[in-house]
N, CA, C and O atoms as CSV, one atom per row, in Angstrom:
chain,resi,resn,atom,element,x,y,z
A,1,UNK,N,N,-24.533,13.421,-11.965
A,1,UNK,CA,C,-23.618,13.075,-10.897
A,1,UNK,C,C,-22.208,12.932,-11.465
A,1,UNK,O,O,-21.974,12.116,-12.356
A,2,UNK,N,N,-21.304,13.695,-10.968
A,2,UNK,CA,C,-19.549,13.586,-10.950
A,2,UNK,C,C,-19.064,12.202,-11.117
A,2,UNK,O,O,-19.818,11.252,-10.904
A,3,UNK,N,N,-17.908,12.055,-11.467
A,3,UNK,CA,C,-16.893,10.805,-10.971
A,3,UNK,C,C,-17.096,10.926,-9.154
A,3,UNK,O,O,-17.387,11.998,-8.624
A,4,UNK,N,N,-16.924,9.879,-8.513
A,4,UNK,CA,C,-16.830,9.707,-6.825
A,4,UNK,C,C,-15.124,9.500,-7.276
A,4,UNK,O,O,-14.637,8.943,-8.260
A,5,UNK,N,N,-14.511,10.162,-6.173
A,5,UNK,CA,C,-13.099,10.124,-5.740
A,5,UNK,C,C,-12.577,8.930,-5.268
A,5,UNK,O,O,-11.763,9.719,-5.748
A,6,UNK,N,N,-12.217,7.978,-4.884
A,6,UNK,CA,C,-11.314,6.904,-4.282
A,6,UNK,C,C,-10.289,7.711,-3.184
A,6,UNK,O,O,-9.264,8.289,-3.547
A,7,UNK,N,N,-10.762,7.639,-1.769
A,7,UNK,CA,C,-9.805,8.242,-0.788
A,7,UNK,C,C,-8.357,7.466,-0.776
A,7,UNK,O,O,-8.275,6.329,-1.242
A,8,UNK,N,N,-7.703,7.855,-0.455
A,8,UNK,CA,C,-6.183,7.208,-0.176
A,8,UNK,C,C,-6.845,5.681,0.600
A,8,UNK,O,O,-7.220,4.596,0.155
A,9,UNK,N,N,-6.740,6.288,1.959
A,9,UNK,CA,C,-7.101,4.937,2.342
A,9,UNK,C,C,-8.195,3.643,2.279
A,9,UNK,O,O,-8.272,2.569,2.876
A,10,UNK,N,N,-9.158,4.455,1.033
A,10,UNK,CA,C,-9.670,3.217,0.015
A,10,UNK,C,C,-8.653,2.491,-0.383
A,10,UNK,O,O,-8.278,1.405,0.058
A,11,UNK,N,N,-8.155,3.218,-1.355
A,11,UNK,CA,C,-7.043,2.618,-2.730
A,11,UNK,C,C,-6.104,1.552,-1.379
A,11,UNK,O,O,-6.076,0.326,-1.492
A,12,UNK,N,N,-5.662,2.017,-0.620
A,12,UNK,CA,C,-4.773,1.571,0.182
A,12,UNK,C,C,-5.282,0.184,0.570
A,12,UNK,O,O,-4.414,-0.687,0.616
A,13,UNK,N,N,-6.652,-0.207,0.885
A,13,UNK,CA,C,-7.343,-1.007,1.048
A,13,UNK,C,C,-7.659,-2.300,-0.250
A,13,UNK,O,O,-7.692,-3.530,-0.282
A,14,UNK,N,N,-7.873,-1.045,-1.316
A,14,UNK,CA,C,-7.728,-2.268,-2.342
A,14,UNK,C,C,-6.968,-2.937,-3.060
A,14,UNK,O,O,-7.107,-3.898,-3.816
A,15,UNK,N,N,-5.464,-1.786,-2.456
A,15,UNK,CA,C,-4.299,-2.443,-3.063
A,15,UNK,C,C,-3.741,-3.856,-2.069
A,15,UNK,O,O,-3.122,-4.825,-2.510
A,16,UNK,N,N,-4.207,-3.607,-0.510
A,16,UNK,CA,C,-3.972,-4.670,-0.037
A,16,UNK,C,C,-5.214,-5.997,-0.525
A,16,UNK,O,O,-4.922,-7.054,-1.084
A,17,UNK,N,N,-6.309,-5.640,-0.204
A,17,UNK,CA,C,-6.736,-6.968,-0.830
A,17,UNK,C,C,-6.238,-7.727,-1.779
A,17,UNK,O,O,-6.078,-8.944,-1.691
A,18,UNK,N,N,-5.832,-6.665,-3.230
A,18,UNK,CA,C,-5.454,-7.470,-4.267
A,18,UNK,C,C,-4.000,-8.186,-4.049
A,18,UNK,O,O,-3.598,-9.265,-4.485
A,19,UNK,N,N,-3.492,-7.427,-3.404
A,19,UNK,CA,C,-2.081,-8.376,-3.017
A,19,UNK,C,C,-2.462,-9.839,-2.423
A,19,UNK,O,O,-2.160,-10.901,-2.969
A,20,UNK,N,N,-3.049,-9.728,-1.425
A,20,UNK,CA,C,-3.829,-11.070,-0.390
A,20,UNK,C,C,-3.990,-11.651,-0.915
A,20,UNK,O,O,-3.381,-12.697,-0.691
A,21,UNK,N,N,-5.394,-11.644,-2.739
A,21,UNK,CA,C,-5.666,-12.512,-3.215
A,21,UNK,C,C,-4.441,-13.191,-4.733
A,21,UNK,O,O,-4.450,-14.142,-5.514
A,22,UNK,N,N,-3.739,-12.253,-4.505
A,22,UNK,CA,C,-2.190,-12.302,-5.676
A,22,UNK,C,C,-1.611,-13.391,-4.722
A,22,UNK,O,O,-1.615,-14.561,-5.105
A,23,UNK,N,N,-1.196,-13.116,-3.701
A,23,UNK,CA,C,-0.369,-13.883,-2.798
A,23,UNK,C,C,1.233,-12.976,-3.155
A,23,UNK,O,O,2.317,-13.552,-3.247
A,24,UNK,N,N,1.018,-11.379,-3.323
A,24,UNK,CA,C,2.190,-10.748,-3.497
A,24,UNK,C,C,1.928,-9.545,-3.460
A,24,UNK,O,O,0.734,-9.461,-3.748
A,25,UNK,N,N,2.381,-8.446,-3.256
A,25,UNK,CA,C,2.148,-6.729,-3.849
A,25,UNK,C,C,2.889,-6.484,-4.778
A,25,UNK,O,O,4.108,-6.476,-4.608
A,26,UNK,N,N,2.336,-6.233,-5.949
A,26,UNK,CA,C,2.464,-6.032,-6.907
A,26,UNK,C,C,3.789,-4.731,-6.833
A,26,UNK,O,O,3.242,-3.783,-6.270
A,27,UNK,N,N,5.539,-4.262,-7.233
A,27,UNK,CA,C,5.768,-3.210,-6.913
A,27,UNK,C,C,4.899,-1.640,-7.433
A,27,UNK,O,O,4.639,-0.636,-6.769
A,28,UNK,N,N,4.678,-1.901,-8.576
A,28,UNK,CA,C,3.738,-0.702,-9.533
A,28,UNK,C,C,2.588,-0.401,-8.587
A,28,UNK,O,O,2.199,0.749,-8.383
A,29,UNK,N,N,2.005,-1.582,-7.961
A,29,UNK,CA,C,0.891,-0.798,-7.192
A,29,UNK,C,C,1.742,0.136,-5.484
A,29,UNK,O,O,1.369,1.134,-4.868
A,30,UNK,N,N,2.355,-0.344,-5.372
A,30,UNK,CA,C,2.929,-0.058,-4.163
A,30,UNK,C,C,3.553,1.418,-4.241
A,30,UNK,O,O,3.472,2.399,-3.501
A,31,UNK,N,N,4.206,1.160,-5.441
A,31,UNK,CA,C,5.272,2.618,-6.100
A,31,UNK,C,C,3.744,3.886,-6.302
A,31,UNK,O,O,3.822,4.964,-5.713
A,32,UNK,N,N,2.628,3.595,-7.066
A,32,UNK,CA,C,1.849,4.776,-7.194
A,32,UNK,C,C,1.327,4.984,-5.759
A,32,UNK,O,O,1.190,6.136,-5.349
A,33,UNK,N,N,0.985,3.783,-4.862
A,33,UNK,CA,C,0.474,4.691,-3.532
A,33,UNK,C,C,1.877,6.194,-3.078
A,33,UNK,O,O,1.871,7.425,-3.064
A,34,UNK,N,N,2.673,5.309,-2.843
A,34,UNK,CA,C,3.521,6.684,-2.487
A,34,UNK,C,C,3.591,7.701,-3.448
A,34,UNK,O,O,4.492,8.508,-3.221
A,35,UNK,N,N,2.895,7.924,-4.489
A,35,UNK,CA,C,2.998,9.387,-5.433
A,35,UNK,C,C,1.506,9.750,-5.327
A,35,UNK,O,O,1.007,10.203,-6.357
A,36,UNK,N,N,0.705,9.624,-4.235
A,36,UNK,CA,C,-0.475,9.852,-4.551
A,36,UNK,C,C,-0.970,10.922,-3.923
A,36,UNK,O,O,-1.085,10.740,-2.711
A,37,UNK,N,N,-1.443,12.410,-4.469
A,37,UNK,CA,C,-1.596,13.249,-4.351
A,37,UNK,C,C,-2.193,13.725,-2.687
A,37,UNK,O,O,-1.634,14.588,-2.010
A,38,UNK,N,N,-3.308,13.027,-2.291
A,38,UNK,CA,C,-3.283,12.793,-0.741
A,38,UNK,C,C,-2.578,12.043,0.266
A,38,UNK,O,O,-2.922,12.021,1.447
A,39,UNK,N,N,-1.452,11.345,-0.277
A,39,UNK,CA,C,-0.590,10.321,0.721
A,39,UNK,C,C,-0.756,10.620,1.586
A,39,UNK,O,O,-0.711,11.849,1.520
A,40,UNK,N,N,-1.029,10.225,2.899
A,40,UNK,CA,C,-1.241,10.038,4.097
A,40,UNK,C,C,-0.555,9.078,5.243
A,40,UNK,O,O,-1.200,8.210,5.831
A,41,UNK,N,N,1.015,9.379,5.516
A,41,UNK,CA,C,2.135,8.719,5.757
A,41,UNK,C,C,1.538,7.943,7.115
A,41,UNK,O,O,1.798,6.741,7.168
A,42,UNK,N,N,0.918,8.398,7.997
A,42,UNK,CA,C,0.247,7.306,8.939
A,42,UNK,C,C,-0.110,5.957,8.697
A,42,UNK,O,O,0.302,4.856,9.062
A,43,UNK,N,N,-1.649,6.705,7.445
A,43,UNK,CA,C,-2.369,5.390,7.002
A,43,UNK,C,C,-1.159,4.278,6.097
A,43,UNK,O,O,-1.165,3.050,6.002
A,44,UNK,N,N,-0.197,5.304,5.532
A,44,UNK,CA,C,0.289,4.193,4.761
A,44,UNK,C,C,1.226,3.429,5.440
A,44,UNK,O,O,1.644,2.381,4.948
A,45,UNK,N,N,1.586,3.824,6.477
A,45,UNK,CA,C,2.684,2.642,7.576
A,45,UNK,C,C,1.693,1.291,7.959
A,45,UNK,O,O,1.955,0.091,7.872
A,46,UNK,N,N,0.222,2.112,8.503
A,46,UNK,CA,C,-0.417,0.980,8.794
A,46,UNK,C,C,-0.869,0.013,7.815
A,46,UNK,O,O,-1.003,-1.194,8.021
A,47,UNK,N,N,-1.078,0.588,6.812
A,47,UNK,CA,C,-0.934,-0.540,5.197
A,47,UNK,C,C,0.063,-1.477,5.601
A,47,UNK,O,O,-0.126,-2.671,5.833
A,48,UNK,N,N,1.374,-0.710,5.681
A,48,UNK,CA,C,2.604,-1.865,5.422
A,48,UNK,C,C,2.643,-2.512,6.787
A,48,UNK,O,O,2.868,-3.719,6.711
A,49,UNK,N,N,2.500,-2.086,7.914
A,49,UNK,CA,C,2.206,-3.237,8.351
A,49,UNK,C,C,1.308,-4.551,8.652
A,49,UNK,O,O,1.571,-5.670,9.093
A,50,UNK,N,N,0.251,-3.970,8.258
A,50,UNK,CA,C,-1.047,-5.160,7.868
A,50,UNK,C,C,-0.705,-5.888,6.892
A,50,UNK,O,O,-1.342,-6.940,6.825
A,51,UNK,N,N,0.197,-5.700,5.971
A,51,UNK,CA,C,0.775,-6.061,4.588
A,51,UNK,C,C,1.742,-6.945,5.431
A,51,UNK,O,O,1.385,-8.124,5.422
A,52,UNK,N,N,2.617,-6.755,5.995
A,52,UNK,CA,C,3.512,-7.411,6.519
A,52,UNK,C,C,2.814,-9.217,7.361
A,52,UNK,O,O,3.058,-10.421,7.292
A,53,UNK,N,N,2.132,-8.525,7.883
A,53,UNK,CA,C,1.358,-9.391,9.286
A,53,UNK,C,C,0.504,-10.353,8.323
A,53,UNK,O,O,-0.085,-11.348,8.746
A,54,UNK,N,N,0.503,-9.962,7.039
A,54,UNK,CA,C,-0.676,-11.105,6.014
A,54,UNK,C,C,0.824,-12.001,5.984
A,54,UNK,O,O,0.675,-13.175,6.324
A,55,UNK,N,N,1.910,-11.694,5.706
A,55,UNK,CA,C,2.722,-12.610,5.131
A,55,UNK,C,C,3.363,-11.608,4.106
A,55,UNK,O,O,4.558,-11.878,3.982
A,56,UNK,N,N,3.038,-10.711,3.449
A,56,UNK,CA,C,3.687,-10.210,2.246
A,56,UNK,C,C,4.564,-9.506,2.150
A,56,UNK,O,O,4.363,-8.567,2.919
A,57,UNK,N,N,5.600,-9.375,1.563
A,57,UNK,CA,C,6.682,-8.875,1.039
A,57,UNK,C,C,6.620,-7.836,0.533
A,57,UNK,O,O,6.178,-7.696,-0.607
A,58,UNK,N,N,7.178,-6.567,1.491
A,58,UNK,CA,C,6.840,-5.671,0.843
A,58,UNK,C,C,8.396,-4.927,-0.377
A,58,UNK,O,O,9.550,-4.754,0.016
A,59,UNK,N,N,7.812,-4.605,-1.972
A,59,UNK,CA,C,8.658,-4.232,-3.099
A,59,UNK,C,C,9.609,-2.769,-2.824
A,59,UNK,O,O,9.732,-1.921,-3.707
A,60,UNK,N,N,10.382,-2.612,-1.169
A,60,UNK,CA,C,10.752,-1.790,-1.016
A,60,UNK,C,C,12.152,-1.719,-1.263
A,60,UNK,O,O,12.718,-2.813,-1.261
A,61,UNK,N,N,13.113,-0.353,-1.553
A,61,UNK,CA,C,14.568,-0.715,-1.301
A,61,UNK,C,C,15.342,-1.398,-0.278
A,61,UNK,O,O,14.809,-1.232,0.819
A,62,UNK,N,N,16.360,-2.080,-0.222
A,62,UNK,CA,C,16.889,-2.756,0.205
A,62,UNK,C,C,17.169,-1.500,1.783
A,62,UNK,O,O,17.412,-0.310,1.583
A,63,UNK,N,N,17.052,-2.166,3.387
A,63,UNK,CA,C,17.078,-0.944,3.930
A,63,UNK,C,C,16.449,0.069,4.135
A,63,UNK,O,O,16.537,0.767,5.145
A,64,UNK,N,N,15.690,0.269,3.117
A,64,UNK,CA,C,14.773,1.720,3.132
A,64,UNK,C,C,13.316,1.001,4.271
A,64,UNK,O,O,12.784,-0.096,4.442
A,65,UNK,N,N,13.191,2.235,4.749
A,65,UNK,CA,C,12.255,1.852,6.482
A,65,UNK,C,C,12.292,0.873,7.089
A,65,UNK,O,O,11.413,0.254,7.689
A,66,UNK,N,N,13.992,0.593,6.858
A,66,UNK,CA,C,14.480,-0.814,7.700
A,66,UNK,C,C,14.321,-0.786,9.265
A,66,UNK,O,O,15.004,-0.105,10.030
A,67,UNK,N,N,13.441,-1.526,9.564
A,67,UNK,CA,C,13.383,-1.365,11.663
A,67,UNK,C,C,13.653,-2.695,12.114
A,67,UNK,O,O,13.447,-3.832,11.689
A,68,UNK,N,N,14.276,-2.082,13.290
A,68,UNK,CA,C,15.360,-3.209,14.002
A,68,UNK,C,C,14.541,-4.032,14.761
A,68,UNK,O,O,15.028,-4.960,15.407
């Protein structure tokens, strides 16, 4: 049997847990979701906002997917 793959929106999943139980998102984990060969710009909005709605801060540029 192969390595099993980790889908995007696994990883996406376990990068939020580990933030939850950090009480932060880490930026390094945040920075490789967006270079990740399947990115999936849907799933990953809904990351950041479930990320948001826990309480967490997300390690973005100042402005960058700033909504009013």
């Amino acid at each position: 049997m192969g390595p099993q793959l980790t889908s995007f929106r696994d990883r996406l999943k376990a990068v939020l847990e580990e933030a939850l139980r950090a009480g932060a998102l880490c930026e390094r984990d945040y920075e490789a979701l967006l270079v990740e060969p399947d990115f999936d710009a849907f799933a990953f909005e809904r990351f950041r906002v479930e990320a948001r709605k826990a309480g967490l801060v997300l390690p973005e540029a100042e402005g960058e997917f700033a909504t009013t």
